[in-house]
PLY file of the C-alpha trace (Angstrom):
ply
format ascii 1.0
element vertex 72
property float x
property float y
property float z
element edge 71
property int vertex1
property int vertex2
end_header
106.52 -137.91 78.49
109.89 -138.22 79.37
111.26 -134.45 78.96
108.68 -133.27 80.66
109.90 -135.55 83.55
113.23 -134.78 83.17
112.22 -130.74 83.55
110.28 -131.76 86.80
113.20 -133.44 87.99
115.51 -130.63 87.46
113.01 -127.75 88.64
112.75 -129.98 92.11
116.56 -130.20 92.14
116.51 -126.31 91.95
114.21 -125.77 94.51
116.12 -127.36 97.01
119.27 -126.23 95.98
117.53 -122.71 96.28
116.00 -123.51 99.73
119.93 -125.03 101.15
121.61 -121.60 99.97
118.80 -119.25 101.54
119.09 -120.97 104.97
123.08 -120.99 104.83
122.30 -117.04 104.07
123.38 -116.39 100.22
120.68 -115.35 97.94
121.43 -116.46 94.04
118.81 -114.52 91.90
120.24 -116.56 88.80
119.20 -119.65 90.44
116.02 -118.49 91.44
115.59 -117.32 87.36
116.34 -120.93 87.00
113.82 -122.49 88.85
111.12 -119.77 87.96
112.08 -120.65 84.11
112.07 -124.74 84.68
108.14 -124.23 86.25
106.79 -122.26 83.85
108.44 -124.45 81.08
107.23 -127.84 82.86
103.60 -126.03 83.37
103.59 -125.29 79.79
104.42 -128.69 78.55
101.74 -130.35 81.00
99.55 -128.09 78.96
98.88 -125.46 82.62
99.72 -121.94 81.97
101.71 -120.51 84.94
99.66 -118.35 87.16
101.34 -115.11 88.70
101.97 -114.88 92.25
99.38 -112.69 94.04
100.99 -109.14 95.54
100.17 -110.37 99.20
102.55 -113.47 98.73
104.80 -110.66 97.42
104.78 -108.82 100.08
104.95 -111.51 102.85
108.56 -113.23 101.32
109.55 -109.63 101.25
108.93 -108.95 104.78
109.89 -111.92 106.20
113.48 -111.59 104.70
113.90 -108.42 105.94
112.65 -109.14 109.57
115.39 -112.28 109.38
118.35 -110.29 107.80
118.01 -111.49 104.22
118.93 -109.44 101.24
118.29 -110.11 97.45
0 1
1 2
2 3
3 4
4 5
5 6
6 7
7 8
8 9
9 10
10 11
11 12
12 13
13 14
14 15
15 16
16 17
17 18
18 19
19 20
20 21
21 22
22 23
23 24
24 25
25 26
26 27
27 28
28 29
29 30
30 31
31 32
32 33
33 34
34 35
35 36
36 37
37 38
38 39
39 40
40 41
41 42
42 43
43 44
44 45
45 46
46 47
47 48
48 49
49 50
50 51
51 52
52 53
53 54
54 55
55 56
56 57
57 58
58 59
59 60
60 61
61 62
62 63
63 64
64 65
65 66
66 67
67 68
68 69
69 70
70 71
């Protein structure tokens, strides 16, 4: 299925794009809205529902950009 391709393609693209801009030190919650929304869409189209991220993971991203200076 070639959309569905196509979305993988561009939720990868985001993800790295993502990771480059969090190690240079800017945070871009529209971009991370992005890549949340191309997932889910790409897991719904390869018939997966999306499954929420546990409180612990939560909690561990949260602490580790506070302990290295990172703000949302």
């Amino acid at each position: 299925m070639v959309p569905l391709r196509l979305v993988k393609v561009a939720r990868n693209t985001l993800h790295a794009a993502t990771l480059m801009l969090d190690d240079a030190g800017y945070a871009s919650p529209a971009l991370n809205c992005l890549y949340a929304d191309c997932a889910s869409l790409a897991a719904l189209w390869a018939g997966r529902k999306p499954e929420p991220v546990h409180d612990h993971i939560v909690q561990a991203a949260v602490e580790y950009r506070r302990r290295h200076g990172r703000s949302y």
